[in-house]
C-alpha positions as CSV (number, residue, x, y, z in Angstrom):
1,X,13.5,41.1,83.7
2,X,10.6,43.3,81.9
3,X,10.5,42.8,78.0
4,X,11.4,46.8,77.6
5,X,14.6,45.7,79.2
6,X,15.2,42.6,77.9
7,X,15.0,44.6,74.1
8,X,17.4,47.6,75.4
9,X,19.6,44.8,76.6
10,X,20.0,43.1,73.1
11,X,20.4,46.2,71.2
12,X,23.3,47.2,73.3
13,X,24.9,43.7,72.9
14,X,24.3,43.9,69.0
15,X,25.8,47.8,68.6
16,X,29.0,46.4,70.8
17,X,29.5,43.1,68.8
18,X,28.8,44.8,65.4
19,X,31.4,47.5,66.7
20,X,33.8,44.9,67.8
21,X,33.5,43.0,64.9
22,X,33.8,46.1,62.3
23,X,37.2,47.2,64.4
24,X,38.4,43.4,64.2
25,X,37.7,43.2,60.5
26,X,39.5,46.2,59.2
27,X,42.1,45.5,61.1
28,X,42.5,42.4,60.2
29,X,42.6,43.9,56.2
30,X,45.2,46.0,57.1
31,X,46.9,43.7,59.0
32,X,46.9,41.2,56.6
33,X,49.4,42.8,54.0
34,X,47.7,41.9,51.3
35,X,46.9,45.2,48.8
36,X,43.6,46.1,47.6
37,X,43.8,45.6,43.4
38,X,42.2,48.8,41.5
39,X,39.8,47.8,38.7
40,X,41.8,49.5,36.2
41,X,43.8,47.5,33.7
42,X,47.5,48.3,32.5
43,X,50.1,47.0,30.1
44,X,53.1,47.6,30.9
45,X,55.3,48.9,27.9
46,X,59.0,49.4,28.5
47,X,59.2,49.9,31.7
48,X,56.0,52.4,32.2
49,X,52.2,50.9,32.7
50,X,49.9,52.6,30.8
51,X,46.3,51.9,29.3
52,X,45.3,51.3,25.7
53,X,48.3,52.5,24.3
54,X,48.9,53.3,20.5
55,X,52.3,51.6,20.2
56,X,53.9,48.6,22.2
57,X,57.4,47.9,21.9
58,X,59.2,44.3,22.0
59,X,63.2,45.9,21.9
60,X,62.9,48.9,24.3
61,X,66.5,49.8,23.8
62,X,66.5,51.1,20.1
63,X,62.4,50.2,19.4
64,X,63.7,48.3,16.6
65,X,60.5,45.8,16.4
66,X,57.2,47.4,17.7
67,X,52.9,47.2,17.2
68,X,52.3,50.8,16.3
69,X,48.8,52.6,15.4
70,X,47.1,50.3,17.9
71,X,43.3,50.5,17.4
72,X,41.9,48.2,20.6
73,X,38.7,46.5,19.9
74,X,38.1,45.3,23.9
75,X,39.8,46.3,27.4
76,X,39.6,44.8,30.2
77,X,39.9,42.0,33.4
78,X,39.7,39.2,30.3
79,X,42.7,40.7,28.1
80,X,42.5,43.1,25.7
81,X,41.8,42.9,21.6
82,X,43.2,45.3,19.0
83,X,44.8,45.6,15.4
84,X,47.8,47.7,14.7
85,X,50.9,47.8,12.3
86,X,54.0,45.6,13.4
87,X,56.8,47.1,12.7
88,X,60.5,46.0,12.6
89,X,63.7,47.7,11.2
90,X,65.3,45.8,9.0
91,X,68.9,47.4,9.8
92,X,70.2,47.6,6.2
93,X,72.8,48.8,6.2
94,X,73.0,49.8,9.8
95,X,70.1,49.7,12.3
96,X,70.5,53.9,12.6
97,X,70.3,53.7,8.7
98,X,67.5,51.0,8.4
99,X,64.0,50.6,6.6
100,X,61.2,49.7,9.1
101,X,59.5,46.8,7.1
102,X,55.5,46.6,8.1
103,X,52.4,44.1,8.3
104,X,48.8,44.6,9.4
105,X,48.0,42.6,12.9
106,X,45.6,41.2,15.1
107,X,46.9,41.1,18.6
108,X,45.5,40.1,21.9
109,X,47.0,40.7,25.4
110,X,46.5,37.6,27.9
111,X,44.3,38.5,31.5
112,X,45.9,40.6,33.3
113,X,47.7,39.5,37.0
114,X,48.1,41.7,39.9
115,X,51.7,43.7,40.7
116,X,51.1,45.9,43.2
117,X,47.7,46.3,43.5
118,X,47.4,46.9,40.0
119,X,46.0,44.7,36.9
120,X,49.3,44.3,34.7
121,X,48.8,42.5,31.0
122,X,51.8,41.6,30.0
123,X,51.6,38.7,27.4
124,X,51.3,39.7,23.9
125,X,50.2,37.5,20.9
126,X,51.0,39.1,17.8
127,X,49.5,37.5,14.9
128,X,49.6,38.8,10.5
129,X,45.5,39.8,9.4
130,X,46.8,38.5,5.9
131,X,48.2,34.9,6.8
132,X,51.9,36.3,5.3
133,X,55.3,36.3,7.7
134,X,55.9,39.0,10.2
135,X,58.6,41.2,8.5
136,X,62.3,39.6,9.2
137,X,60.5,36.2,11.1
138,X,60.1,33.1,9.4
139,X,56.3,32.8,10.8
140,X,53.1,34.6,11.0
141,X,53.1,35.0,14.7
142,X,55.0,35.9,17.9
143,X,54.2,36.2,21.2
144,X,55.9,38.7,23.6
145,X,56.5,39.1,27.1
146,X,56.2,42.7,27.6
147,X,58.7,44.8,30.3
């Protein structure tokens, strides 16, 4: 065999095996179930996954206790940093009648983790800027696990 064939020869086996192994490979991705995970990150916040929200609420039924005028310092694959006002009705004399009670914060949402394809933060440490209780809790911080 010349060397002018011998070269045509090769090129052809190396355009059918990277052929063969590009068709192999994506189907093998999509084969393998397993969803591709955007790069955007979330929180999910009653029910509805949004991204650097103004307001997070703990009691999505009546938003009795929430973080509200969220100002977010970082965002991203490592959590997320803000300040904000926490809020919580004090329900004197009714909850429908109540005074919302507030303190300044520091939160901080934990890494996000992948639900369905998406990066989801959903751990929420809530923690006083003065040192002073959260309104109607006997300490100066809480940690949430947001819905």
């Amino acid at each position: 065999m010349n060397f002018a064939r011998r070269i045509s020869t090769s090129v052809i086996i190396s355009l059918i095996a990277t052929t063969a192994l590009a068709t192999f490979g994506a189907a093998t991705s999509q084969a393998s179930g397993y969803p591709t995970v955007s790069s955007a990150v979330y929180v999910t916040n009653c029910g509805t996954l949004s991204q650097k929200p103004t307001s997070l609420t703990i009691y999505c039924a009546d938003a009795g206790v929430s973080v509200i005028k969220i100002a977010w310092k970082s965002w991203g694959k490592n959590g997320a940093i803000g300040t904000g006002i926490y809020s919580a009705n004090n329900c004197t004399p009714t909850c429908a009648g109540g005074t919302f009670i507030n303190a300044p914060v520091t939160i901080k949402l934990a890494p996000p983790t992948s639900i369905k394809g998406k990066l989801v933060m959903k751990i929420l440490s809530i923690k006083t800027s003065n040192g002073k209780k959260l309104p109607l809790l006997k300490k100066s911080s809480d940690v949430w696990k947001l819905i």
